[in-house]
C-alpha positions in Angstrom: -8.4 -20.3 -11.6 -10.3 -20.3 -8.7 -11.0 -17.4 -5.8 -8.6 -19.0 -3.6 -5.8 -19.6 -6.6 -6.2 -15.2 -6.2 -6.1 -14.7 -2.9 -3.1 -16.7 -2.9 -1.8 -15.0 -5.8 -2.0 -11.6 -4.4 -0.5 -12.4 -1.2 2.8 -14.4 -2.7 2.9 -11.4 -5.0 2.4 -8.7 -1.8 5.4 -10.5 0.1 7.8 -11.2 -3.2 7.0 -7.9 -3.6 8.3 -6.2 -0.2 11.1 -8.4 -0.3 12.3 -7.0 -3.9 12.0 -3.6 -2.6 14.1 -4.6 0.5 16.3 -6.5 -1.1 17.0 -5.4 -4.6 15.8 -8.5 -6.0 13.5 -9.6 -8.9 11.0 -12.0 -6.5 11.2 -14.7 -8.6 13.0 -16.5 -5.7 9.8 -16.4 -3.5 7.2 -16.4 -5.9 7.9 -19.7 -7.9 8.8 -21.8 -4.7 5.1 -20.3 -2.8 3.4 -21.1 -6.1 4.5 -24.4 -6.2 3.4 -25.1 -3.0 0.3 -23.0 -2.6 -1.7 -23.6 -6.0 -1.7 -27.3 -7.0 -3.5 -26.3 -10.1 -0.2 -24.7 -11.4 2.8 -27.1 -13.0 6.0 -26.6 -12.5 7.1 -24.9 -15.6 4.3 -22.6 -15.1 5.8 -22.0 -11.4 9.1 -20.8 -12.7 7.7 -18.6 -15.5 4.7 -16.9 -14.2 6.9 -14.6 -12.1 9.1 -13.3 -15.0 6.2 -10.7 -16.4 5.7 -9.6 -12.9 9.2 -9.0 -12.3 8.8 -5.9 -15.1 6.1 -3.8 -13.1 8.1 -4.9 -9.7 11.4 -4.0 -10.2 10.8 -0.8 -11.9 8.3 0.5 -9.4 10.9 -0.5 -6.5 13.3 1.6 -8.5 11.7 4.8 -9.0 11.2 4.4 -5.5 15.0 4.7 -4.8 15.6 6.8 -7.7 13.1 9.2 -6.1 15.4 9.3 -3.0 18.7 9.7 -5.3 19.5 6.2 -4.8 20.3 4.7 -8.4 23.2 4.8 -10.2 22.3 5.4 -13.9 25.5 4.7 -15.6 26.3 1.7 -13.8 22.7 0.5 -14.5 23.2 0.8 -18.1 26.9 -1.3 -18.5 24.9 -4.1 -16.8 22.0 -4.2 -18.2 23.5 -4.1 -21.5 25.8 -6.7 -21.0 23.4 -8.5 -18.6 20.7 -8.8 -21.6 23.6 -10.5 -23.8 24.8 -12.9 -21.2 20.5 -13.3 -20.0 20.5 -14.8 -23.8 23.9 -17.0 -23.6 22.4 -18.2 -20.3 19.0 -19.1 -21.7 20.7 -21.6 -24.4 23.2 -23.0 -21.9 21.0 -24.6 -20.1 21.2 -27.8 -21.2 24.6 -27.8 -21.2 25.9 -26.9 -17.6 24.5 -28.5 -14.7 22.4 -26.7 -12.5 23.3 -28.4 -9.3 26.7 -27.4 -9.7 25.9 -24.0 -10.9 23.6 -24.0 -7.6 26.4 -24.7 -5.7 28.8 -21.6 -6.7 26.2 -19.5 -7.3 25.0 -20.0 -2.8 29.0 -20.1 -2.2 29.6 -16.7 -3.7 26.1 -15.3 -2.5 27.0 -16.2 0.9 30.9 -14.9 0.6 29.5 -11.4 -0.9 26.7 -11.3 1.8 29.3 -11.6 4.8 30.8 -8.9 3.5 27.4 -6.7 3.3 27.0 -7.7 6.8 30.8 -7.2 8.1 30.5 -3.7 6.2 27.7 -3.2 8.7 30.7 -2.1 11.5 31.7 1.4 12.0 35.0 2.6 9.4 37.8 3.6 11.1 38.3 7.2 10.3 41.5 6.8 8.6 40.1 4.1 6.4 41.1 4.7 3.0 37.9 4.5 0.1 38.0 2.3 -2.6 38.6 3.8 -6.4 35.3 4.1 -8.1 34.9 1.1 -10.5 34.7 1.6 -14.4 32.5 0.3 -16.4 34.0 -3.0 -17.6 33.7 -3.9 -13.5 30.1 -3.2 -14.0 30.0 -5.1 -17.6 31.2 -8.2 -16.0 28.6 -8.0 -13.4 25.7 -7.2 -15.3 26.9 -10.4 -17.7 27.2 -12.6 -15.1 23.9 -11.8 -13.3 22.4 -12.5 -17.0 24.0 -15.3 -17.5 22.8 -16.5 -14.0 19.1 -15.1 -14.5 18.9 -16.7 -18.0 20.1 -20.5 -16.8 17.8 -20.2 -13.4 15.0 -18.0 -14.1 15.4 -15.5 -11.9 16.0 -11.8 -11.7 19.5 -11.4 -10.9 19.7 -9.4 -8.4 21.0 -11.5 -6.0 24.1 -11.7 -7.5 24.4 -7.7 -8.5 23.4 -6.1 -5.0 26.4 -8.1 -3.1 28.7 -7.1 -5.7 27.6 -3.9 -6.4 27.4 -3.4 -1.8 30.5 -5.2 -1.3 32.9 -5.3 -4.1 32.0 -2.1 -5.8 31.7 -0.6 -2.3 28.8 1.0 -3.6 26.2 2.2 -0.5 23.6 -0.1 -0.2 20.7 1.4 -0.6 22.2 2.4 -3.8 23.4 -1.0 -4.5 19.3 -1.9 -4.4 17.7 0.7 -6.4 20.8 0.3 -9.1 19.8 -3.8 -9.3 16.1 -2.9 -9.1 16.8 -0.6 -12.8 18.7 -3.0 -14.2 16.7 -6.4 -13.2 14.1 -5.6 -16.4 16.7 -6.1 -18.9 17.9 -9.3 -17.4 14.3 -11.2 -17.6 13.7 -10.3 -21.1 15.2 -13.2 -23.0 13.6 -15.8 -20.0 9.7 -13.6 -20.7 9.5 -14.0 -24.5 10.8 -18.0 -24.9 8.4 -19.1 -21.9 5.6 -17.0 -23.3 6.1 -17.8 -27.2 6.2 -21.6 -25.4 3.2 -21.4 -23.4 4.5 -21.1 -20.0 3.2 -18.4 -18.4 -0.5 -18.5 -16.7 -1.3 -14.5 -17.6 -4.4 -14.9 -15.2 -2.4 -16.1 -12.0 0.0 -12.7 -13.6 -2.3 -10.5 -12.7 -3.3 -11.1 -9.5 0.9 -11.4 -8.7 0.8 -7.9 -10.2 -1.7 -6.9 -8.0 0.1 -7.6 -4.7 3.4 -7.1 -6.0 3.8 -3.7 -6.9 2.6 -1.8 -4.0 4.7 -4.4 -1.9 7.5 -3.5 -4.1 7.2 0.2 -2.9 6.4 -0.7 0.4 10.0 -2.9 0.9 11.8 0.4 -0.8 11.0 2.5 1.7 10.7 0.7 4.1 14.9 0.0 2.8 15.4 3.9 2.5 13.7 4.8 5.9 16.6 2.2 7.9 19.7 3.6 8.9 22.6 2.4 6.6 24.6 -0.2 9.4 20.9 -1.9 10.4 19.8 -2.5 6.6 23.4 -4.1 6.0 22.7 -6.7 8.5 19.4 -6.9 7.5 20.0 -7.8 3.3 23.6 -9.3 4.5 21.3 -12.0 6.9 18.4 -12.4 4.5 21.1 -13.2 1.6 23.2 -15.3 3.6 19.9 -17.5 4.9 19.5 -17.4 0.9 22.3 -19.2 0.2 22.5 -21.4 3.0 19.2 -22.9 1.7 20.5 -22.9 -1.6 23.0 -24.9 -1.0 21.0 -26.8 1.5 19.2 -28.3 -1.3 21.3 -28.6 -4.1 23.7 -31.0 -1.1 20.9 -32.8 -0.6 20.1 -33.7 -4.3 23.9 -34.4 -4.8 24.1 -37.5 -1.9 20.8 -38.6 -3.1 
C-alpha cells in the first residue's frame, strides 16, 4: 500500500464515517464504491469486504454517541439484532440463489417509499393527531431479519433498511431510529466479516487507515444528527435516503436494458 492508497483511505473512511453517524448506517455504501474508484491497487472483492471490520468500531462509536444523549432503544436493538444475525447468515448462503438486480430493485423501491415517509413526517402533527401503538417485538424481529437478510446477500450494514422502518413505520423518533440501527448494525455484519476474512478478502492494512478516519467521523455525523432540530434532520436523512435509492435503482435499470 502506498502513502496515497492512506490518505485515501482515511478520507473515504472520515466521510463514510460522518455519514453513518448522520444516517444510522453501516458506511459500507460509501466506502466500497470510493474504494473502487479511488485505489486501483484494490479488487473488487476486496472493495466490498474491507469495509465490514470497520463497520464494528463505526457503528458502535456512533451509538454510544446517541446512547449518551438517551437516544437508543435497547430492547428493540436486541429483537433485531438477534433475528438480524440469523437472517445476516440465511442471506449470506442465498446469494447465489436470488438475483441481486432484482433484489436491488425492491430493496431502492421500499428505501425510497420508507424515506418519503421520513421526509413527509418532517410536517408539523396536527394536535389532535392520534400516536401510533408502540410496536412489539415480533415488529422489530421482522425488521432486524430482513435488514440481515439484506446485509448478508449485499454486503452492507443494514441500516438502510432499519432507520426508515424503525422512523416511519415504527413511528419511532428519528434520532432514536439512528442510534437504535447504529447498536444493532454490529450483529448484522458478523456472518459477512468472518467468511470474507477466513476467504481472504479483506486488505487489514487499507482497514486500518478506514478505521482511522471513520470513527471520529462517526461521532462527528452523531452529533452533528443530535444537535438538528427533529423536522430539519427528517428532511435531511429522508433526502439523502431517497437520493440513495434513486441511484440504486438507477443502476440496477441500467444493467437490466443492457
Amino acid at each position: 500500500m502506498t502513502a496515497a492508497d492512506a490518505v485515501w483511505g482515511v478520507a473515504i473512511g472520515l466521510l463514510a464515517g460522518v455519514l453513518s453517524g448522520m444516517f444510522g448506517v453501516g458506511g459500507g455504501i460509501v466506502m466500497t464504491p470510493a474504494i473502487d474508484a479511488a485505489i486501483p491497487t484494490v479488487t473488487p472483492i476486496q472493495a466490498i469486504a474491507t469495509p465490514l471490520p470497520v463497520i464494528f468500531p463505526t457503528s458502535i462509536t456512533g451509538a454510544y454517541t446517541y446512547a449518551k444523549a438517551g437516544e437508543v432503544d435497547r430492547r428493540a436493538a436486541m429483537w433485531m439484532g438477534s433475528l438480524g444475525l440469523i437472517g445476516s447468515v440465511v442471506g449470506a448462503f442465498a446469494t447465489d440463489l436470488v438475483d441481486p438486480t432484482l433484489l436491488l430493485l425492491a430493496t431502492a423501491a421500499l428505501l425510497g417509499w420508507q424515506s418519503v415517509g421520513i421526509i413527509r413526517g418532517a410536517r408539523p402533527k396536527a394536535s389532535g393527531e392520534r400516536r401510533s401503538v408502540a410496536p412489539g417485538p415480533g415488529t422489530y424481529a421482522a425488521i432486524g431479519a430482513g435488514a440481515g437478510a439484506i446485509s448478508g446477500l449485499l454486503g452492507i450494514g443494514g441500516g438502510l433498511v432499519m432507520v426508515p422502518l424503525l422512523s416511519g413505520w415504527c413511528r419511532m423518533p428519528l434520532k432514536r431510529a439512528l442510534g437504535t440501527s447504529l447498536l444493532t448494525i454490529p450483529a448484522l455484519v458478523i456472518p459477512g466479516t468472518i467468511v470474507h476474512a477466513a476467504l481472504g478478502h479483506i486488505d487489514w492494512g487499507l482497514a486500518v487507515f478506514l478505521t482511522i478516519g471513520a470513527v471520529p467521523g462517526a461521532r462527528i455525523g452523531a452529533t452533528i444528527a443530535l444537535g438538528t432540530a427533529e423536522q430539519r434532520l427528517r428532511r435531511i436523512v429522508g433526502s439523502g435516503m431517497l437520493a440513495i435509492a434513486v441511484l440504486y435503482a438507477g443502476q440496477q435499470l441500467v444493467v437490466l436494458l443492457r
